[in-house]
N, C-alpha and C positions, 0 to 999 in steps of 0.2 A: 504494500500500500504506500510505504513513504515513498519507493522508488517513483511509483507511477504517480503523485502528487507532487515530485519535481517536476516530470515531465507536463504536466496538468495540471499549475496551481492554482487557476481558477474554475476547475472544476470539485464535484466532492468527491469523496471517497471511491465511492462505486463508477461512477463515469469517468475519472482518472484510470482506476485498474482495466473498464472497459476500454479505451484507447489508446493504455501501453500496448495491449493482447491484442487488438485489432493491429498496431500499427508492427508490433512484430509477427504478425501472420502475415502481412502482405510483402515481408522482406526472405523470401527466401533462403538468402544467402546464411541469416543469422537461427530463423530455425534446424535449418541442416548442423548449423555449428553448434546450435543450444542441444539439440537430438546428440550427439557426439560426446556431448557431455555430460548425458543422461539425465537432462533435464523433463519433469516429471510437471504437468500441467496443474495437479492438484496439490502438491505442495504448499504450502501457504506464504513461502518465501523465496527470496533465487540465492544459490548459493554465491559466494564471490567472484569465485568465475565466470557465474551467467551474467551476473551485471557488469564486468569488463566487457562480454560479447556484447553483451546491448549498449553499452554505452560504447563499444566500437562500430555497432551499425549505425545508431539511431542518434549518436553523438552526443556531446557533455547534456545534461538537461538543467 
């Protein structure tokens, strides 16, 4: 939730996390690299390594 409320600060809670997932499903390059690294959709967090990938697709937030 924090991640995706950097990336969405005037959004709330749920419509931030809605639009990080939205906007990393439309980047392929970075779900193939999140998949690789056994990123797990229901999780309720990203490991440190998922948020380097994302913040390497989808850039600083």
């Amino acid at each position: 939730m924090d991640l995706a409320l950097l990336y969405s600060p005037h959004s709330g809670g749920a419509a931030a996390l809605q639009n990080l997932y939205r906007w990393m499903l439309r980047c392929r390059p970075l779900m193939e690299e999140l998949d690789g690294l056994g990123y797990n959709k229901y999780r309720h967090s990203f490991l440190k390594q998922e948020v380097a990938v994302i913040v390497k697709y989808l850039g600083e937030p």
